[in-house]
Structures are given as structure tokens and as C-alpha cells.
N, C-alpha and C positions, 0 to 999 in steps of 0.2 A: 940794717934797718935802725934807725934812731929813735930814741926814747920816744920822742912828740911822733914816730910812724906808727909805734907800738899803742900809744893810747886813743890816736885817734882811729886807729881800726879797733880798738876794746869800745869805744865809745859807737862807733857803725853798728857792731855786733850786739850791744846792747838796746841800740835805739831798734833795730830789726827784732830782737824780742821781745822789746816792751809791745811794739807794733803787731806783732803776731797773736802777740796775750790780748794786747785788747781785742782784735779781730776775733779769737775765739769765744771772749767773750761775749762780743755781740750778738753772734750766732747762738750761744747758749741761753743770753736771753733772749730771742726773739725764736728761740725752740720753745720756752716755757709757755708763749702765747699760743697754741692751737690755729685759732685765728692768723692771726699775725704769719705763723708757721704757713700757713697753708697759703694764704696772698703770697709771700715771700715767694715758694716752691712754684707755684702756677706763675708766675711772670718769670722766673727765670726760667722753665720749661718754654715758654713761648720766645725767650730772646735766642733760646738754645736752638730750636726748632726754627727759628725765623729764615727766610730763605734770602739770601745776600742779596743785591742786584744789583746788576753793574747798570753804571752810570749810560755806558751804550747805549744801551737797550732800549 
């Protein structure tokens, strides 16, 4: 593996936890909204529960 293989997989690895930092950040603020919190939680409940349908049909 070559120098320039080694840094640009340390620079993927880094950019996937900058990436994941901010995503939990997100989550963290928009836990502190109660509000917010709850819209959030009930549309994803609904996209979760949502029933597929195929195109056939």
C-alpha cells in the first residue's frame, strides 16, 4: 500500500467521523426540543409503519 493509499483512507476515516459527529449532534439537538422531539419521533413512526406498494397493484 503506498503512502498517498494510506492517507487517503486516514482522510475517508476521518471524513466518516466528522460525519457521524455531526449526525449525533443533530439528533442531540433536536432531542433538547420536546416539540421538535416528538414531530421528529411520530413521522418517523409513520414512514416506518408505512406499507410499501408495489407499483402492480
Amino acid at each position: 500500500m503506498s503512502q498517498a493509499d494510506v492517507i487517503a483512507e486516514a482522510l475517508e476515516a476521518l471524513e466518516r467521523r466528522e460525519f457521524w459527529a455531526a449526525v449525533d449532534a443533530g439528533y442531540e439537538r433536536l432531542r433538547q426540543d420536546p416539540e421538535a422531539w416528538s414531530d421528529y419521533v411520530n413521522e418517523r413512526d409513520e414512514w416506518v409503519s408505512a406499507r410499501l406498494v408495489d407499483a402492480q397493484e
